[in-house]
C-alpha positions as CSV (number, residue, x, y, z in Angstrom):
1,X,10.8,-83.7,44.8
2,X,11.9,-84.7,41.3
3,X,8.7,-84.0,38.7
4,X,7.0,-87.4,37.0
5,X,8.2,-89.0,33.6
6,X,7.0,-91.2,31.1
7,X,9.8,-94.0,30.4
8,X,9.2,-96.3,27.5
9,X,11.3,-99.7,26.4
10,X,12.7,-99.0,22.7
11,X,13.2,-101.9,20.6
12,X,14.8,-101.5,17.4
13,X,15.6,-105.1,15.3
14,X,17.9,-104.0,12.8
15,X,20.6,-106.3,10.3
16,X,23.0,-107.8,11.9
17,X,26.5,-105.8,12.4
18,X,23.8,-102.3,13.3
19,X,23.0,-102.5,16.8
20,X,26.5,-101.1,17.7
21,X,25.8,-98.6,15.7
22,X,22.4,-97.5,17.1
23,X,23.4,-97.5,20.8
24,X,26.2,-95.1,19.4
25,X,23.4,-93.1,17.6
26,X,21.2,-93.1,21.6
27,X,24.4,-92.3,23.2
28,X,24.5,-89.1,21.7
29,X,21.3,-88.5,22.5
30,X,22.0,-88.7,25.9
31,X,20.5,-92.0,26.2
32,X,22.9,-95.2,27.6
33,X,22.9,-98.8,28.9
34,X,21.4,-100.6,26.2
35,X,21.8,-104.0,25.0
36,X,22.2,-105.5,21.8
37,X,20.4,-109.3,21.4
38,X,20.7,-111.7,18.6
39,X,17.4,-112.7,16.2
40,X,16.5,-113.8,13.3
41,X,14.0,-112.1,10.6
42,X,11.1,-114.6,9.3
43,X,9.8,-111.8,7.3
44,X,9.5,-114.5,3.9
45,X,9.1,-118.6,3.9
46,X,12.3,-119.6,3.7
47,X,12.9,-122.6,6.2
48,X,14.3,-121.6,9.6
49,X,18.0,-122.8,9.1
50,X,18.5,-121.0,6.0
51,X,17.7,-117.6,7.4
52,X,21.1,-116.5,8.6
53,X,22.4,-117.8,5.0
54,X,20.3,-115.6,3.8
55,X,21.2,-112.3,5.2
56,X,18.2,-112.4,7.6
57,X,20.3,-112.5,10.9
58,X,19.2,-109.1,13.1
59,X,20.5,-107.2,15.7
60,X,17.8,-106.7,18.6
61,X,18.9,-103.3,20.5
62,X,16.8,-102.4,23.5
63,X,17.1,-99.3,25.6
64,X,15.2,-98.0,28.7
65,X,14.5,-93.9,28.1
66,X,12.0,-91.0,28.5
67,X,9.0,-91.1,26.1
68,X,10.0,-87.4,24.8
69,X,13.6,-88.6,24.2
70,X,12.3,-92.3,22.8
71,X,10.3,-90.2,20.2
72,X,13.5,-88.2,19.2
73,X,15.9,-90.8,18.8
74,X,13.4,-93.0,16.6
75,X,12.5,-90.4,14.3
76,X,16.6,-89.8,13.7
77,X,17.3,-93.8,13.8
78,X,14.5,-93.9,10.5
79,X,16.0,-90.7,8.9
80,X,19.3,-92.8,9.0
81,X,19.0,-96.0,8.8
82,X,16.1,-95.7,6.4
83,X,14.1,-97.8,8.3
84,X,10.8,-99.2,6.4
85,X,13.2,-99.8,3.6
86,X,13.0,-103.7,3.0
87,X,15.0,-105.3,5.2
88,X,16.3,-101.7,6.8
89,X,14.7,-102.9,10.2
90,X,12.0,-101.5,12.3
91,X,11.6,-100.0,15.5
92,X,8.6,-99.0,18.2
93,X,8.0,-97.9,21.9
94,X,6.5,-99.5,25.0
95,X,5.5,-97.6,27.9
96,X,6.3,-98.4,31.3
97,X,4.5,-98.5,34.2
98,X,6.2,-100.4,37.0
99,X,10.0,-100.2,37.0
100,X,12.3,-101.6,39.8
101,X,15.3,-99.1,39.5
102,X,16.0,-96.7,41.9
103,X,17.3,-93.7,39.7
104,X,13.5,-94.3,37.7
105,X,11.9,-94.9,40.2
106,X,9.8,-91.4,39.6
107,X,7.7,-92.9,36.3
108,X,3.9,-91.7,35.7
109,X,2.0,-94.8,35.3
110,X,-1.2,-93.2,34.1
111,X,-3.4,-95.7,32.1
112,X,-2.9,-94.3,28.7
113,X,-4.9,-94.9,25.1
114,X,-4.3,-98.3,23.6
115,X,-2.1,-97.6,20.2
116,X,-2.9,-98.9,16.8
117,X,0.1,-100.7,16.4
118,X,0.6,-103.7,19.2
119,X,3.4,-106.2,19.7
120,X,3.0,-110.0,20.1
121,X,5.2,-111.8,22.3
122,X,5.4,-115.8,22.2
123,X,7.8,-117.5,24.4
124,X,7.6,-120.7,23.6
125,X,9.2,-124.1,23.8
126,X,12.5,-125.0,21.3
127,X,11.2,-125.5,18.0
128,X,8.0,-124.3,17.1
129,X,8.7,-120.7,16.3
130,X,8.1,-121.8,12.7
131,X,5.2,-122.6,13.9
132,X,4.0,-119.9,15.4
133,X,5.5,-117.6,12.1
134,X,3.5,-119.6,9.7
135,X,0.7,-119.1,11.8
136,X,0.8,-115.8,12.2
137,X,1.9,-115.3,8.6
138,X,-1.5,-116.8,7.6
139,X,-3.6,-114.6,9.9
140,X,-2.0,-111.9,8.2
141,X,1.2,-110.9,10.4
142,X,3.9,-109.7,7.8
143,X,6.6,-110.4,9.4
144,X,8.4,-111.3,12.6
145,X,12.0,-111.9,14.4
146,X,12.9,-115.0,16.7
147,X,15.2,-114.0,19.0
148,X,18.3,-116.8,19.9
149,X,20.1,-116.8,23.0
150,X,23.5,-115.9,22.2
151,X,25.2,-118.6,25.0
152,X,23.7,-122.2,25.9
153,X,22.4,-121.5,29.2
154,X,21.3,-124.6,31.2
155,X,18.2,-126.5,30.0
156,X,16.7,-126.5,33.7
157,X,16.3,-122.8,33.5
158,X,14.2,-122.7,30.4
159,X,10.8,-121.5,31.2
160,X,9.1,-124.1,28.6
161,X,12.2,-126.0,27.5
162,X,13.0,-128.4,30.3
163,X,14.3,-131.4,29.2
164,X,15.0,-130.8,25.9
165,X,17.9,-129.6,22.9
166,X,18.0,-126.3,23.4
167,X,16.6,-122.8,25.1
168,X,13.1,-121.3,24.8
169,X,12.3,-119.2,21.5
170,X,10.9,-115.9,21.9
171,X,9.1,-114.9,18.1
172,X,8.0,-111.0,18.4
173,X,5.0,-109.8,15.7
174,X,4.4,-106.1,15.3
175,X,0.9,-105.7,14.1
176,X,-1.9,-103.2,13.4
177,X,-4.6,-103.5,16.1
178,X,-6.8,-104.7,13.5
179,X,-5.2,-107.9,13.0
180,X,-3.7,-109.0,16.2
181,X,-7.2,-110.7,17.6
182,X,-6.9,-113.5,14.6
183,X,-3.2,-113.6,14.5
184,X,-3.7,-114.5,18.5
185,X,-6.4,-116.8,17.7
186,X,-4.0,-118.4,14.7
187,X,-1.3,-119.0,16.8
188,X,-3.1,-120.5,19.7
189,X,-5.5,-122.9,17.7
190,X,-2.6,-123.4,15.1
191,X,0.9,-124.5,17.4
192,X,-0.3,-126.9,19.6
193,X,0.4,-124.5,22.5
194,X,-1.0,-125.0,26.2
195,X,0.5,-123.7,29.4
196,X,3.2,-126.1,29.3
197,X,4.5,-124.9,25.9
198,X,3.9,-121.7,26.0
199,X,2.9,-118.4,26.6
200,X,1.6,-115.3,24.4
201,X,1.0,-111.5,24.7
202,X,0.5,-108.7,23.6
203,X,1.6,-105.0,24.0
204,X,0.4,-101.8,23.1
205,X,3.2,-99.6,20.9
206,X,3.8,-96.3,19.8
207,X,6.2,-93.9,17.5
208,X,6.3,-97.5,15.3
209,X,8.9,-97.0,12.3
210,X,8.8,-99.8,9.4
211,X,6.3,-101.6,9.4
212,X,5.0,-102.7,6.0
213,X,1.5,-102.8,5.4
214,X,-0.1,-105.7,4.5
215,X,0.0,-107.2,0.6
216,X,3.4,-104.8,0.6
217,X,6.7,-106.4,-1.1
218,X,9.3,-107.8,1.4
């Protein structure tokens, strides 16, 4: 009877041309199968086409793995790629408790203590994750990454998106507990957004590396 694990999701957003190199890095760590996304970072004002141009393009890696192992490969992945640095990247932790995957299918699910540090999730019709950024922004989120699809998938299969240019935007905000009850409250008074146009939550994170505090340079 294999024994009980903690798995968690890693993300790590890093610049653009990285991600390769951090599911080398988990590799050796005995950790595989990750994926590598495309985003953007909306950690400044600058308008949303002019990100890219500016060197803000990110890699989004994410990887399935043990809790113990998450913890090691983060703490190596900030040693190296100096992560907290501006515009180094950041990286955190989600548990999980359901999986459907045979070969982890033997997870503990225990409820567990809610962290300090929580992610935001919007996904949210084509076009307003500016939107939701300067919302956020104002409640006092320091920063953010909008995720892009990297292929044109067909408008029907958009979530929020139907009938329009484009594929739904997901915008993720790593926040301290503190202020993720008004950036919530900013975003959903702020955007216009209702059950047709989108859809936001929030998760708790842990062995969180980079995040500035708030009033701290870009």
């Amino acid at each position: 009877m294999p024994k009980n694990v903690e798995l968690d999701h890693i993300t790590i957003i890093v610049p653009q041309g990285t991600g390769e190199e951090v599911l080398k890095m988990a590799k050796q760590k005995g950790i595989a199968n990750g994926t590598v996304s495309k985003g953007l970072g909306t950690a400044n004002k600058e308008l949303m086409k002019e990100f890219e141009k500016h060197g803000r393009a990110r890699d989004f890696v994410s990887l399935v793995a043990a809790t113990d192992m998450a913890e090691i490969l983060l703490k190596k992945l900030s040693e190296d790629l100096g992560l907290g640095k501006p515009g180094h990247g950041i990286a955190y932790a989600v548990n999980i408790n359901e999986v459907y995957a045979e070969r982890l299918s033997n997870i503990d699910n225990e409820d567990r203590n809610e962290s300090d540090v929580q992610v935001i999730t919007s996904i949210i019709r084509n076009g307003n994750a500016e939107k939701v950024m300067n919302a956020a922004r104002a409640a006092g989120a320091t920063g953010g990454t909008v995720l892009e699809n990297t292929e044109t998938i067909d408008p029907d299969m958009s979530l929020f998106s139907k009938g329009t240019d484009g594929n739904d935007e997901i915008v993720l905000i790593i926040a301290r507990k503190e202020c993720v009850s008004g950036i919530m409250d900013a975003i959903r008074n702020n955007t216009g957004l209702d059950t047709t146009t989108g859809v936001v939550y929030v998760q708790d994170a842990h062995f969180v590396y980079g995040l500035k505090k708030p009033g701290e340079a870009n």
